[in-house]
C-alpha positions in Angstrom: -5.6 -17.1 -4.3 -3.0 -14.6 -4.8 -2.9 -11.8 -1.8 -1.4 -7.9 -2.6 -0.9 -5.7 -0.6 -0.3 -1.7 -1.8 0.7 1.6 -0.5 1.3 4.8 -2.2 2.6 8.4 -0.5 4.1 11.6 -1.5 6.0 14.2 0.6 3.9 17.5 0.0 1.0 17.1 -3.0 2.2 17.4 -5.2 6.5 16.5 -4.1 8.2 13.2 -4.5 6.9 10.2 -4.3 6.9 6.6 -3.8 5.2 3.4 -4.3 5.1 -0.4 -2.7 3.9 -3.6 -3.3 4.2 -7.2 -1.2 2.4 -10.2 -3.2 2.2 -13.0 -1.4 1.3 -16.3 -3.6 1.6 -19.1 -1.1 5.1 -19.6 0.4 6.5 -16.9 -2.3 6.6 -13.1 -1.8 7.8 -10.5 -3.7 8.3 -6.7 -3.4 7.7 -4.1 -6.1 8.4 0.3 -5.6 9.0 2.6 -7.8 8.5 6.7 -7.7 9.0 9.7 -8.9 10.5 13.2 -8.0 7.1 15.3 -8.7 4.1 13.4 -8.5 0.4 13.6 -6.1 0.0 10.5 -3.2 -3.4 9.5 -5.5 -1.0 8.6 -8.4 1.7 6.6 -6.4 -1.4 4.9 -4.6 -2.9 3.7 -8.3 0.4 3.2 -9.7 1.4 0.5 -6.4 -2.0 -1.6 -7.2 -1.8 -1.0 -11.5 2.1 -2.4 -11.4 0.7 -5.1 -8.9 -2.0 -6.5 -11.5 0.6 -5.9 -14.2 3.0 -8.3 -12.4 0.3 -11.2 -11.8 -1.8 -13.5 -13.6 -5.5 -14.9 -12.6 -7.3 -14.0 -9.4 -6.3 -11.7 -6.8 -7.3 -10.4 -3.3 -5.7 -6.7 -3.3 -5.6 -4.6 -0.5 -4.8 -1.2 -0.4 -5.2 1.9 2.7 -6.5 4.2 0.3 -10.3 4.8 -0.5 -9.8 6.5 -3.8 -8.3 3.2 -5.2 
């Protein structure tokens, strides 16, 4: 089973933001981010898990700190 893990934060809300992923499908791992100069910390949060299904295939476990995902 494929395992992400996301986070998502802004610097004021809304203010720039940013985004992270780690995916962890057995031995492999790769990171994703992304962000944006005027955005809210519930969009980067949903954008981290959204690009994280986008870049996998089949079943996941994703885990995120935020309750509003």
């Amino acid at each position: 089973m494929i395992q992400i893990f996301t986070d998502g934060a802004c610097a004021g809300n809304p203010g720039p933001g940013g985004w992270g992923v780690l995916i962890v499908d057995g031995e492999q791992r790769i990171e994703l981010c992304g962000g944006e100069s005027d955005t809210t910390n519930n969009r980067m949060e949903l954008n981290a898990a959204i690009e994280a299904l986008r870049a996998t295939s089949g079943p996941v476990n994703l885990y995120t700190d935020s309750q509003y995902v």
